[in-house]
C-alpha positions as CSV (number, residue, x, y, z in Angstrom):
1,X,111.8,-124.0,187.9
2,X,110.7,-122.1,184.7
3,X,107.4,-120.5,184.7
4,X,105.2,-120.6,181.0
5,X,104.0,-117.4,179.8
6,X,101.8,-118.5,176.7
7,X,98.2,-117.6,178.5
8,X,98.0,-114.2,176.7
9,X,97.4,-112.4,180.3
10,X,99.2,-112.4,183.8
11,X,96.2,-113.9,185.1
12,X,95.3,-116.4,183.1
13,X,99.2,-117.3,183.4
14,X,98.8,-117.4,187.4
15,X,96.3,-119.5,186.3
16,X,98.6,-121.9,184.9
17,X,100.5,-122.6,187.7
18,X,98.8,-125.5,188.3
19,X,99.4,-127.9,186.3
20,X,97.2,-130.8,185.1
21,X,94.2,-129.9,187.0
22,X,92.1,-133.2,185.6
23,X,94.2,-135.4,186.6
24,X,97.5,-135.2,189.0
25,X,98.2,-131.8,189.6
26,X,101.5,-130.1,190.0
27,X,101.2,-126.8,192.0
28,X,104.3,-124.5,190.8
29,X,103.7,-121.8,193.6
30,X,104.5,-124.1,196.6
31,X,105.9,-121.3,198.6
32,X,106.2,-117.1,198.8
33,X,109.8,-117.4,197.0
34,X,107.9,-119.2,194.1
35,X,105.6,-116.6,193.5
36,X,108.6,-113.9,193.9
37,X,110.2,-116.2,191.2
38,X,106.8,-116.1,188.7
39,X,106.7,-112.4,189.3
40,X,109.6,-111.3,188.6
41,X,109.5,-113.5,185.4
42,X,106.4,-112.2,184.3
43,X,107.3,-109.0,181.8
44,X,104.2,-107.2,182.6
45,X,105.0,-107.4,186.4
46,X,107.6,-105.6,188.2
47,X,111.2,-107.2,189.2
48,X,112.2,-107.5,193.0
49,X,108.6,-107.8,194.5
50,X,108.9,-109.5,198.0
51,X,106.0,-112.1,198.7
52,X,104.8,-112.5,202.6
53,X,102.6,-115.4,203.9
54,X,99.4,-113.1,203.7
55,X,100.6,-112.3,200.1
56,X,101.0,-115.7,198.9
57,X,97.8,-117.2,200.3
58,X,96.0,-114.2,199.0
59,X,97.7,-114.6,195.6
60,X,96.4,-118.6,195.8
61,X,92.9,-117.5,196.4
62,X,93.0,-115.3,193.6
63,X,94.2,-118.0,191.3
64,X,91.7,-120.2,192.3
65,X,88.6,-117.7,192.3
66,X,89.9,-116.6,188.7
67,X,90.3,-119.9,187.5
68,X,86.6,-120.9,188.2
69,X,84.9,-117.6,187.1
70,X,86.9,-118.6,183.7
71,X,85.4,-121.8,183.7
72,X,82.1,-119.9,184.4
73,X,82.6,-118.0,181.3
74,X,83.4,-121.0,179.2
75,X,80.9,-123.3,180.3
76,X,78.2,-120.3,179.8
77,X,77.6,-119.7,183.4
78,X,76.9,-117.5,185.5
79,X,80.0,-116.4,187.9
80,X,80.5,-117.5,191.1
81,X,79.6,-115.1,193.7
82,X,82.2,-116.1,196.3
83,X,84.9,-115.9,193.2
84,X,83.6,-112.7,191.9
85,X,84.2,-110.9,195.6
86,X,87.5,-112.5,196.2
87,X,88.7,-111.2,192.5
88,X,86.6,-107.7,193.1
89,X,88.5,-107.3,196.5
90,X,91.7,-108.0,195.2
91,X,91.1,-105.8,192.2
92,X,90.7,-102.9,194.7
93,X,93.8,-103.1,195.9
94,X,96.8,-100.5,195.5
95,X,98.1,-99.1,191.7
96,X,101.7,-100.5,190.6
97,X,103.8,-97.4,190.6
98,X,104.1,-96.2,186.5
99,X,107.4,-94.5,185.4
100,X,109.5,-93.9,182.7
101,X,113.2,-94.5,182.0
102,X,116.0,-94.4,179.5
103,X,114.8,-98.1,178.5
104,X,111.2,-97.8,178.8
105,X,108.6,-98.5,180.9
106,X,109.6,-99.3,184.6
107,X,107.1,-100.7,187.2
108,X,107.7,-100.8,190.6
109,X,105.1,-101.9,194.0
110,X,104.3,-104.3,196.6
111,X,103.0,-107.8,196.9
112,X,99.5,-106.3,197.1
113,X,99.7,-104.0,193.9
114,X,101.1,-106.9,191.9
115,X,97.9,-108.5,193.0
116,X,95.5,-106.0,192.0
117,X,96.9,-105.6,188.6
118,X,96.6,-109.2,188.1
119,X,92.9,-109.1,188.8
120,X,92.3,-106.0,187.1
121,X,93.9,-107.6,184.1
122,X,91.7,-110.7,184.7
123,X,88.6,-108.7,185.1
124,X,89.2,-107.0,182.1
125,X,89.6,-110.7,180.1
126,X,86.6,-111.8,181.9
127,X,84.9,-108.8,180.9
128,X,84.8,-108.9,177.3
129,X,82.4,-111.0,175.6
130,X,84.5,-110.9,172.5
131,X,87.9,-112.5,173.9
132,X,88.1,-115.7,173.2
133,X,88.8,-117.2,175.9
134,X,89.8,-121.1,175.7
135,X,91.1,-123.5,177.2
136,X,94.1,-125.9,176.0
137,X,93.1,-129.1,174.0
138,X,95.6,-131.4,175.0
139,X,93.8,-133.6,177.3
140,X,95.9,-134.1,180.3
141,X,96.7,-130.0,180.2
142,X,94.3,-127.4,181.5
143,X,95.9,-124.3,180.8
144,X,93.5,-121.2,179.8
145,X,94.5,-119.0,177.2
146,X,93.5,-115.9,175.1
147,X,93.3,-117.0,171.6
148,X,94.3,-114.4,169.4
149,X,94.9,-116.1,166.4
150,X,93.4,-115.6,162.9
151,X,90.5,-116.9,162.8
152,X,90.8,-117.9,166.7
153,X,91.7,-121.2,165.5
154,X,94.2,-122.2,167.8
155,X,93.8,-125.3,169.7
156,X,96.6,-125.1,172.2
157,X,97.9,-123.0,174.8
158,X,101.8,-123.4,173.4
159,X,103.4,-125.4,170.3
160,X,106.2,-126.0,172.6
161,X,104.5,-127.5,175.2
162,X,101.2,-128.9,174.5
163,X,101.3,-128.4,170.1
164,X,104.4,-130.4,170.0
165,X,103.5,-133.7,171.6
166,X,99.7,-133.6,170.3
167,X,101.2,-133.7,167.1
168,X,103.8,-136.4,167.7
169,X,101.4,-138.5,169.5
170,X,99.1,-138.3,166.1
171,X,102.0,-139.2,164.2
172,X,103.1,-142.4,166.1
173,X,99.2,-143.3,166.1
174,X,99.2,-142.7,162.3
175,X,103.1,-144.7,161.9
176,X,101.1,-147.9,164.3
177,X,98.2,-148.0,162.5
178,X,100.5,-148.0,159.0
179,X,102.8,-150.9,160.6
180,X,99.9,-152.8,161.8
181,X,98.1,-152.7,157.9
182,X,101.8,-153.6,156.3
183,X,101.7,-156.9,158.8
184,X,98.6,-158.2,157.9
């Protein structure tokens, strides 16, 4: 199972691991090893983190409390107390261990500390007024993203996965519509 990384933060990309929220949704992280898997794929996130239970079902209620206070911000509202303590409370959590190494940057922590920079990141996206935060506009995907764009003119969360077949779906509307003047 490959994991997307096109949100512009870890925790907007946690975010998307739920898939097609609207309509039937596909929940990537259906287990600990999962959520292993999407962290140690995540380049801001350090490799070899082991996931518990506690850590997994903490990690889903982070997803989900970040995921509404998002849609708080977007829709202009004010944030959800209950998903402003659960993101606060994971936010407190232990630091990810900084070094340094011949190839750069290393990272290295628990479960917990993987957790609390993903909210602090979030907090931090949530935070500022002047992100523009979005959210994808194909219609069956619901994937928030930072849009960072010139302009902030971007419409989807990924050309690959969401760009692409808007597009093609305009085009065969565009090729019926053609065929169905050229019959009459």
């Amino acid at each position: 199972m490959e994991f997307a990384f096109v949100s512009g933060d870890p925790a907007l990309d946690l975010v998307g691991t739920v898939e097609s929220r609207r309509g039937a949704a596909v929940d990537r992280l259906a287990a600990p090893g999962d959520l292993e898997r999407w962290i140690g794929a995540c380049d801001e996130l350090p490799d070899g983190v082991s996931v518990d239970a506690a850590s997994f079902t903490a990690a889903l209620r982070l997803r989900e409390a970040f995921y509404g206070l998002a849609l708080d911000r977007l829709r202009g509202h004010r944030f959800s107390p209950a998903g402003l303590e659960i993101v606060n409370e994971a936010a407190a959590g232990p630091a990810l261990v900084v070094g340094l190494s011949d190839v750069g940057l290393r990272l290295s922590g628990d479960a917990p500390a993987v957790l609390a920079q993903v909210a602090r990141g979030g907090i931090t996206v949530l935070a500022d007024r002047h992100a523009s935060l979005k959210e994808c506009g194909r219609p069956d995907c619901t994937r928030l993203y930072l849009d960072r764009s010139r302009g902030a003119r971007r419409a989807w969360c990924g050309m690959d996965a969401c760009g692409n077949r808007v597009k093609a779906a305009a085009y065969r509307a565009r090729r019926r519509a053609a065929d169905s003047a050229e019959s009459r």
